[in-house]
C-alpha positions, 0 to 999 in steps of 0.5 A: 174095605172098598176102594172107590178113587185110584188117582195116578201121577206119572206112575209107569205109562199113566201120566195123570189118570183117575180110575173109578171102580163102581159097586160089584165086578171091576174088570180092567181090559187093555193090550199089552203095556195100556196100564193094567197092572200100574194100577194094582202096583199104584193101589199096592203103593198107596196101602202101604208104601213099600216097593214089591222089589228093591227100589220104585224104578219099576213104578215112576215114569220113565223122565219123570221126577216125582210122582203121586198115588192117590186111594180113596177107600170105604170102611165100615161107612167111613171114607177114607184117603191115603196119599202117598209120593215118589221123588227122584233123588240123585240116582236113586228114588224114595218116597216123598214124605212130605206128600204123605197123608191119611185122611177120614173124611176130611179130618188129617189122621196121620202124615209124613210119618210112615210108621204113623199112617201103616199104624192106623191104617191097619186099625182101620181096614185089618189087613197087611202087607203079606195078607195083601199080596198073597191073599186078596191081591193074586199077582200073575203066576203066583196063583200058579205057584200056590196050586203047584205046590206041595201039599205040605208046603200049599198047607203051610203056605195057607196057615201061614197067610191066615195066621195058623202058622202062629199055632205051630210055631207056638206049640214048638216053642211051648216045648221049648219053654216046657224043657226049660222049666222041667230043667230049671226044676229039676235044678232047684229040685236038686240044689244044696240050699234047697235039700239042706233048709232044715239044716240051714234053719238049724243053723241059723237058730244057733247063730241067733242065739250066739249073736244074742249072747254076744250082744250082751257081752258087746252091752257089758263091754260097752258099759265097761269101755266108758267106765274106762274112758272116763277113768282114761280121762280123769287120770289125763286131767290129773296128770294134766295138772301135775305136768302144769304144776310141774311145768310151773315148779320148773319156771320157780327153779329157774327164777330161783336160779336167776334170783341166786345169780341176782343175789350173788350179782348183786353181792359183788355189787355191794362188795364193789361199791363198798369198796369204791365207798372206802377209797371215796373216803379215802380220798375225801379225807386227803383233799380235806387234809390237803384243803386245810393245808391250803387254807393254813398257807392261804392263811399264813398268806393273809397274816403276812399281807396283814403284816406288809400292811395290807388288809387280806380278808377282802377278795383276791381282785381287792388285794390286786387292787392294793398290791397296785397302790404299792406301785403308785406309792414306790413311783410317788417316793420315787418321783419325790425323790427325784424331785428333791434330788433335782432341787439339790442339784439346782441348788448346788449349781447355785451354790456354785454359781454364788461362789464364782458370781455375787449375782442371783441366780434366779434375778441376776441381781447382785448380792452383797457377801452377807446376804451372799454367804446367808443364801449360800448357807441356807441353801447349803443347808436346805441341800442337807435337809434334802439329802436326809429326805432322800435318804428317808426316801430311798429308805422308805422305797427300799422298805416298800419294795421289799414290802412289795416284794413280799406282799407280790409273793406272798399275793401269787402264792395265795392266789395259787393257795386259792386257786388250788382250794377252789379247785379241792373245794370243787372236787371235794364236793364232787367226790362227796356227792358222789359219795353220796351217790355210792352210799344210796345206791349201796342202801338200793343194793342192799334193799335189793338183796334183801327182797331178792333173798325174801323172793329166793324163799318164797320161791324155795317154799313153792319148790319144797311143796311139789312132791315129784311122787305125785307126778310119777303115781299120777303118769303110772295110774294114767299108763294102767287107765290107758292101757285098761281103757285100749284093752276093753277097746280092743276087746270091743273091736273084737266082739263088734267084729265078731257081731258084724261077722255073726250079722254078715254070716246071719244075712247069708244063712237068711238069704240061702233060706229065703232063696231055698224057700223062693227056689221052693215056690218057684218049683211049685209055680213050675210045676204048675206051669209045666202043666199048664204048658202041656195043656196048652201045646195039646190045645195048640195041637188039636184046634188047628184042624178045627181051624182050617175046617173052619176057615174052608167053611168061611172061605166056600161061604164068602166066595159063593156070597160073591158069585152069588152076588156077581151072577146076582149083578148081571141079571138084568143084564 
């Protein structure tokens, strides 16, 4: 690696400079305070971005805010830069990422990422940031430090820097490994697995073969668990259909009982209405005596009327009608009566006015006593054939009215005869329908019966063909199915269990084998590490000092090439 370009922005006492370093030996000269060292620190910074105390106060310019390093370098031909910036933030100063940038030629290899850039970096050039400072940078009194020191401490100091500390450390931590391993074998070499493995082969070998048997038994049992199921299940469905059937048998009972009740029921209703037939009889034949009283007197009522002379086999209005011409008959007697009674009355102030006066009493005219005694003698005796008429009338009225009288009473009784007949007849033809209607429905009745006692049988023959011991063999060889059924289960259980414990118990024989067999590689590898740590720790120990001869070799070599080189340089001079 050469540096060619340090350009420098507000870093320390240089506000903006560009520092040039030229093929061979660069020396920079100035007083105190010129810059010198703000350059070192400024190429420090760039490399690698990390400030040499806490914090960058020592590196940006006092007033300043922000500042920029700038290095561009060669490496294998290759030209490279880096930038990298500071910025003040509040009280404190850090590094400004954004300014952050490596780049090979003019291609961007890695920005604003810190990690990114030392990364490559260090794939370029090789170097590091302790290698750097300790190494190829020298700050001032550091030299002195080194050469002051120990030889011990200068020596590992040295190997420190050049990486043969790493040798050391190595061989010392080998030994620890070392330790580890002989601790771990000399644990597995003792471990009860790993002592007893022929013990547990032997042990594992009779658990298969129990486990083998014991599958055999589980197949058996397995066979024997559906044979048993399936007897479990026939016996269900045969006790199945005997409950149903049963369940049945107790519906007919209780249509038997119900049909015992309808019978009886229906006993008393033919009972009832026999009864009620009885009295309707009973009753029909009163009003039928009771008719043909009526109809007698209402016949007597007609004979009579007949007798008054009125025609009685017309309707009652028709012998209203007649009993009225009674009364125009008995008012024309009468009015006859009255008339000829009046006549005689006239005729007998005539009479008397013809024996006081021989004068007319119609014409006033006088009358000679012959014709005088003549018309008083005729009309004395038309007065005679009056009084016989009336007394024909008065006894014809007479007649009349006793016949009136009758026929009157005789009418009203018949009326009354006929009234309570339509009245019987009305009700007599009531109580025969509803005679009728008794003797019917006593024939629904005992049709009714009749079906319901055939029904009773029916029912009584289905009852008689369930046997109640067939229902108790059927639940007894269900309870043995069951109880044989939940034996080869429990058994089955059992023996499953018993598998799972052998499976369990073979998993852990086999594990604590095959951890064995593993523990027994693992002390073979052991031991062969151990080995192969030992020869290690004893390569370690011998190629240091091979090492650091020949890194003193390469170091005389590479700085009398650079003296040979800088008196080289100066020669024309």
């Amino acid at each position: 690696m050469k540096i060619e370009i340090v350009q420098l922005e507000n870093i320390r006492s240089h506000v903006k400079s560009t520092v040039p370093f030229t093929r061979g030996f660069n020396c920079l000269v100035g007083g105190v305070g010129t810059g010198k060292s703000s350059v070192l620190y400024a190429v420090d910074f760039a490399l690698f971005g990390e400030p040499l105390s806490r914090s960058f106060e020592y590196l940006l310019r006092e007033g300043e805010d922000s500042a920029k390093v700038t290095v561009q370098f060669t490496q294998n031909g290759q030209t490279y830069k880096i930038i990298r910036g500071l910025t003040r933030r509040g009280k404190g100063i850090s590094q400004n990422f954004e300014e952050l940038k490596l780049f090979e030629d003019e291609t961007l290899l890695a920005s604003m990422k810190t990690d990114a850039v030392a990364e490559q970096f260090k794939a370029i050039t090789g170097l590091d940031k302790e290698l750097y400072r300790e190494i190829v940078w020298v700050r001032q009194e550091h030299l002195k430090e080194l050469l002051g020191a120990a030889p011990r401490d200068r020596q590992r100091r040295l190997d420190e820097l050049f990486g043969l500390s790493d040798y050391e450390v190595a061989w010392s931590n080998i030994a620890g490994y070392k330790r580890d391993f002989e601790t771990e074998k000399r644990v597995y070499e003792n471990d009860p697995d790993v002592l007893g493995l022929e013990k547990l082969s032997n042990e594992y070998n009779h658990v298969t073969e129990e486990f083998t048997l014991l599958e055999i038994e589980l197949q058996d049992s397995v066979g024997k668990l559906a044979r048993a199921k399936r007897a479990l299940e026939d016996a269900e469905v045969k006790l199945k259909k005997l409950e149903d059937k049963k369940l049945r048998i107790e519906e007919l009972e209780r249509k038997e009982t119900e049909v015992q009740a309808n019978i009886s029921s229906t006993a008393d209703a033919v009972a009832a209405l026999n009864q009620r037939v009885e009295d309707k009889r009973t009753i029909i034949d009163n009003l039928q005596q009771r008719q043909n009283s009526l109809d007698s007197q209402a016949a007597a009522c007609r004979k009579t009327l007949e007798e008054a002379g009125v025609s009685a086999n017309q309707p009652i209005e028709a012998l209203r009608v007649q009993l009225v011409a009674f009364d125009d008959k008995l008012a024309s007697l009468r009015a006859e009566q009255e008339a000829t009674m009046r006549n005689m009355r006239t005729d007998k102030k005539r009479t008397e006015s013809l024996s006081m006066e021989s004068r007319c009493p119609l014409c006033l005219q006088s009358l000679n006593d012959e014709y005088k005694t003549g018309l008083m003698e005729r009309i004395q005796q038309e007065n005679a054939e009056r009084q016989d008429t009336i007394k024909q009338l008065q006894s014809k009225i007479e007649d009349m009215q006793r016949i009136k009288t009758v026929a009157n009473e005789t009418f009203s009784n018949l009326r009354t005869f006929t009234t309570r007949s339509d009245d019987l007849r009305t009700r007599l033809s009531e109580e025969k329908k509803n005679l009728g209607d008794l003797t019917l429905e006593v024939e629904e009745k005992r049709q009714r019966e009749a079906e319901l006692g055939g029904q009773l049988e029916t029912l009584r023959f289905e009852i008689c063909r369930f046997d109640l011991s067939d229902l108790e063999t059927a639940r007894l060889h269900r309870e043995q199915a069951f109880t044989q059924y939940y034996r080869v289960e429990a058994d089955l259980r059992t023996q499953e269990s018993r598998k799972k414990d052998l499976l369990r118990r073979l998993d852990e024989i086999k594990e604590r084998i095959d951890n064995a067999q593993e523990k027994l590689e693992r002390i073979q590898k052991i031991a062969r590490t151990v080995e192969v740590l030992g020869a290690i720790r004893d390569a370690y120990r011998s190629i240091q000092p091979k090492l650091r001869s020949e890194f003193v070799k390469v170091l005389r070599n590479f700085v009398q090439q650079v003296l040979d080189g800088l008196v080289g340089g100066e020669a024309p001079l």
